[in-house]
C-alpha positions in Angstrom: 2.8 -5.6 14.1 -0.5 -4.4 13.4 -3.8 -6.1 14.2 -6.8 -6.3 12.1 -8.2 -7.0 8.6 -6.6 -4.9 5.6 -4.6 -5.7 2.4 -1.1 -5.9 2.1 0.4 -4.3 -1.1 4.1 -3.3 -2.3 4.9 -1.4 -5.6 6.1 -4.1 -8.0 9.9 -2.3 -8.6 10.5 -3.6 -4.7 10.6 -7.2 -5.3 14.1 -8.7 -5.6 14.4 -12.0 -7.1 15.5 -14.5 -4.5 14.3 -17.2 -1.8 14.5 -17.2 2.3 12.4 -16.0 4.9 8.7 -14.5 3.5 9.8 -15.1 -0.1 6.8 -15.6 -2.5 6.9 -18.6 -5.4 4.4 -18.3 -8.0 4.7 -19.0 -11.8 5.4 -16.6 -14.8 2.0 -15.8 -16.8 3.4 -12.5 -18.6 6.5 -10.9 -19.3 6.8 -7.8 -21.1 10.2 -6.0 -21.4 10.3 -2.1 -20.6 13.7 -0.7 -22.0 15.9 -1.3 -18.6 13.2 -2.9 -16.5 10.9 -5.8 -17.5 7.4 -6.4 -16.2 6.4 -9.9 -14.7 3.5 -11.6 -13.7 3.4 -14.3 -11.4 0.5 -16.7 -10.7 0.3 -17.4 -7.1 -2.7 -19.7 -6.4 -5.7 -17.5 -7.2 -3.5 -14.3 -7.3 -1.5 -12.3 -10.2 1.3 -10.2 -8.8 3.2 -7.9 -11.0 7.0 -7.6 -10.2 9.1 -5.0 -12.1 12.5 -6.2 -12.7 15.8 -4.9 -13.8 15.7 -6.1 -17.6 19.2 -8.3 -16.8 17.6 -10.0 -14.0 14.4 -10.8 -15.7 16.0 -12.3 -19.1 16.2 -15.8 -18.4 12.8 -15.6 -16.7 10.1 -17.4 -19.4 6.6 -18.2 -19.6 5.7 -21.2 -17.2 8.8 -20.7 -15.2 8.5 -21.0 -11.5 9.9 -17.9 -9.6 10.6 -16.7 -6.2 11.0 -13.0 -5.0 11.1 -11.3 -2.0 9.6 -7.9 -1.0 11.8 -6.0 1.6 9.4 -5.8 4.6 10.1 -1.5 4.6 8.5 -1.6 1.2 5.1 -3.2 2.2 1.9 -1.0 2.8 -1.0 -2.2 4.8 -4.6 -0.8 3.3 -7.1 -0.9 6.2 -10.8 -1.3 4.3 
C-alpha cells in the first residue's frame, strides 16, 4: 500500500467486464467499435472512463446501459503529482 495523494490510472484494454470486489458501475455514454475491440465510455458520477473491450464482449453493451468492470489490481498505476 502506498501513502499519499496521487491519481490512480489503468490503460482502458485491462478492464474485464464483471462484478465483485473493487469493481466499478458507471453507465455507457459512447461506444465506438474498433475492428476486434470496441471502445466504451462509462459515466461514473463526475468521471468518464474509457474501457477497451473485446468487440464480442462489448456487443450487447448500448447507450444508457449500466455496466460494471473490473481492473486487475497488477494493471493499476499510481501518478504521484
Amino acid at each position: 500500500m502506498v501513502d499519499g495523494p496521487g491519481t490512480l490510472t489503468f490503460r482502458p484494454e485491462s478492464a474485464r467486464l464483471g462484478s465483485g470486489e473493487n469493481a466499478l458501475t458507471g453507465v455507457v455514454t459512447a461506444k465506438e467499435y474498433q475492428g476486434p475491440h470496441t471502445r466504451i465510455d462509462v459515466k461514473i458520477g463526475s468521471e468518464v472512463l474509457e474501457i477497451s473491450l473485446n468487440t464480442q464482449d462489448a456487443a450487447p453493451l448500448a447507450l444508457a446501459d449500466s455496466v460494471s468492470f473490473i481492473v486487475p489490481p497488477e494493471t493499476l498505476w499510481l501518478i504521484r503529482p
